[in-house]
C-alpha positions as CSV (number, residue, x, y, z in Angstrom):
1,X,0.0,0.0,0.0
2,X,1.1,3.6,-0.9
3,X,-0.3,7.3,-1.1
4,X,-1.3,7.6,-4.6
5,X,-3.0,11.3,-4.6
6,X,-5.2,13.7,-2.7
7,X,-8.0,14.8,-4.0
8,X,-9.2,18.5,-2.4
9,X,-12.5,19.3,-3.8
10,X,-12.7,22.9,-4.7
11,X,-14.9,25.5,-6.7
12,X,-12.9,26.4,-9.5
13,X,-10.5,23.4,-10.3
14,X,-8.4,25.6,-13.1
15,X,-7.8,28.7,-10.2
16,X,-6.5,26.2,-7.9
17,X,-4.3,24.4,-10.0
18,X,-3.2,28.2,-10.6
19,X,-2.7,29.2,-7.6
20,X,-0.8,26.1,-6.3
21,X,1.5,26.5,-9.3
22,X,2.2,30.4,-9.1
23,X,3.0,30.2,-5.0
24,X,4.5,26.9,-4.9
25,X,6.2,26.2,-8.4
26,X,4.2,22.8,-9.0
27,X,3.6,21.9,-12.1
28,X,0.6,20.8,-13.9
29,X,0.2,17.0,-14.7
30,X,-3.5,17.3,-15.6
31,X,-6.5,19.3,-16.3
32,X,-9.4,17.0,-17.9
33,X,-11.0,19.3,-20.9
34,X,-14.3,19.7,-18.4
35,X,-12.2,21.5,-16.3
36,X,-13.5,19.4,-13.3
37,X,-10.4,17.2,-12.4
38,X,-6.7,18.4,-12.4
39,X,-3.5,17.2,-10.9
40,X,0.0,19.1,-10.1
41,X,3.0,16.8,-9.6
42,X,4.2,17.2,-6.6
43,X,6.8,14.7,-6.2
44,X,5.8,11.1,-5.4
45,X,2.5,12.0,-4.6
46,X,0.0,13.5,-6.9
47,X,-1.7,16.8,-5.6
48,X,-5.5,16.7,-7.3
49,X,-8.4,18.8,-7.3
50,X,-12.2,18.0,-8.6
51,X,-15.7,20.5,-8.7
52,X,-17.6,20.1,-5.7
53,X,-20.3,18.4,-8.1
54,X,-17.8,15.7,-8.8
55,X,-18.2,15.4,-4.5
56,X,-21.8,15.2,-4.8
57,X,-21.4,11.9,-7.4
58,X,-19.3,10.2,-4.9
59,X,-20.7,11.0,-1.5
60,X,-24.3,11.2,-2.0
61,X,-24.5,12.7,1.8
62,X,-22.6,15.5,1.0
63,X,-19.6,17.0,2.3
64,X,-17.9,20.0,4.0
65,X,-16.8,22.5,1.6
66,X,-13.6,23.9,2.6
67,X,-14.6,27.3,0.6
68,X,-17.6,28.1,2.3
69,X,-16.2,26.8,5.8
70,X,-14.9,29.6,8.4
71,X,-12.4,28.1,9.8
72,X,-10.4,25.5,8.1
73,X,-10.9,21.7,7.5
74,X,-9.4,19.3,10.2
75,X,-6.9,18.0,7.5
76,X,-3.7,19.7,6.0
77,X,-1.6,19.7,3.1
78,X,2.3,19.7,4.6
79,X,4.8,21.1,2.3
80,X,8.4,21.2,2.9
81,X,10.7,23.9,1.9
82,X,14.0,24.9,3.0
83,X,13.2,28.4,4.1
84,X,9.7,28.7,5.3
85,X,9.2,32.9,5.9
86,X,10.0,32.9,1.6
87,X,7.4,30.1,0.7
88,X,5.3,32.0,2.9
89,X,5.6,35.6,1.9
90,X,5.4,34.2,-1.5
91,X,1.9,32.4,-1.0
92,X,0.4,35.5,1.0
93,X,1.7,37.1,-2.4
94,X,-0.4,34.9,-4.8
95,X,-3.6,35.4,-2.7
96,X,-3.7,32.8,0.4
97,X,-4.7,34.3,3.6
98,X,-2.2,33.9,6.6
99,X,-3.0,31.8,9.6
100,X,-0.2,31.4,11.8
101,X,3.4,33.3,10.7
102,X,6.6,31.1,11.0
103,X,7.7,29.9,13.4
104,X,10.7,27.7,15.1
105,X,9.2,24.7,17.4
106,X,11.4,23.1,20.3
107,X,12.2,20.6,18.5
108,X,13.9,23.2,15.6
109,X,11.9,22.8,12.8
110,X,10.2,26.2,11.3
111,X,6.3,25.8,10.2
112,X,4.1,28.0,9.4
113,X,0.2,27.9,8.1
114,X,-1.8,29.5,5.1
115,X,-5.6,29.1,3.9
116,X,-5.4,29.0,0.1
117,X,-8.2,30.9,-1.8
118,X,-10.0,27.3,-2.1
119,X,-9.8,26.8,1.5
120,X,-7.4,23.8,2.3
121,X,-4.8,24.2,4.9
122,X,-1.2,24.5,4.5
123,X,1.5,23.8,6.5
124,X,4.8,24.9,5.0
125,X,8.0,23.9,7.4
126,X,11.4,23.0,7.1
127,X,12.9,19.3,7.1
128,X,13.0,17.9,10.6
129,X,15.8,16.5,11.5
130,X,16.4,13.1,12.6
């Protein structure tokens, strides 16, 4: 068994795939020609996003939509990046909303959080060391 993808489930699939690529350099792998599914490559695992109607298909009792929630889902996307305050000056840049500025924890690593125009959570920190 492995992580194959997350799947975030957002309003407008193209302006997230945007944002992700402008203030965090991800490419895009995929953007079906409905503009309802895309994927960035992130590395091993694949970073998707689908139209809240694609939700609705799947889980017929709904779901929470991280857009129209005021305070952010109980889940986060962790990226790691060797300096923190940059990837996070540069996402507040490209339109996510701070949460918590970086910061060093006791056991040294730097994190910080951003809300992305879609809603989902980020957590951008440095490497922990082993």
């Amino acid at each position: 068994m492995k992580l194959a993808y997350t799947i975030i489930y957002v309003p407008d699939v193209p302006a997230s795939l945007r944002f992700f690529e402008s203030a965090f350099g991800f490419k895009r792998k995929f953007l079906h020609e409905s503009e309802t599914y895309g994927e960035l490559d992130t590395g091993e695992t694949t970073l998707s996003f689908a139209q809240h109607e694609l939700a609705a298909g799947n889980l017929p009792d709904g779901h929470v939509r991280a857009d129209e929630s005021a305070k952010p889902l109980g889940m986060e996307i962790g990226l790691v990046t060797g300096d923190v305050a940059a990837a996070h000056a540069k996402a507040l840049a490209h339109g996510a909303a701070e949460l918590s500025p970086p910061k060093t924890k006791p056991w040294g690593q730097t994190v910080s959080y951003v809300r992305a125009p879609d809603g989902a959570l980020i957590e951008l920190c440095s490497p922990v060391s082993a």
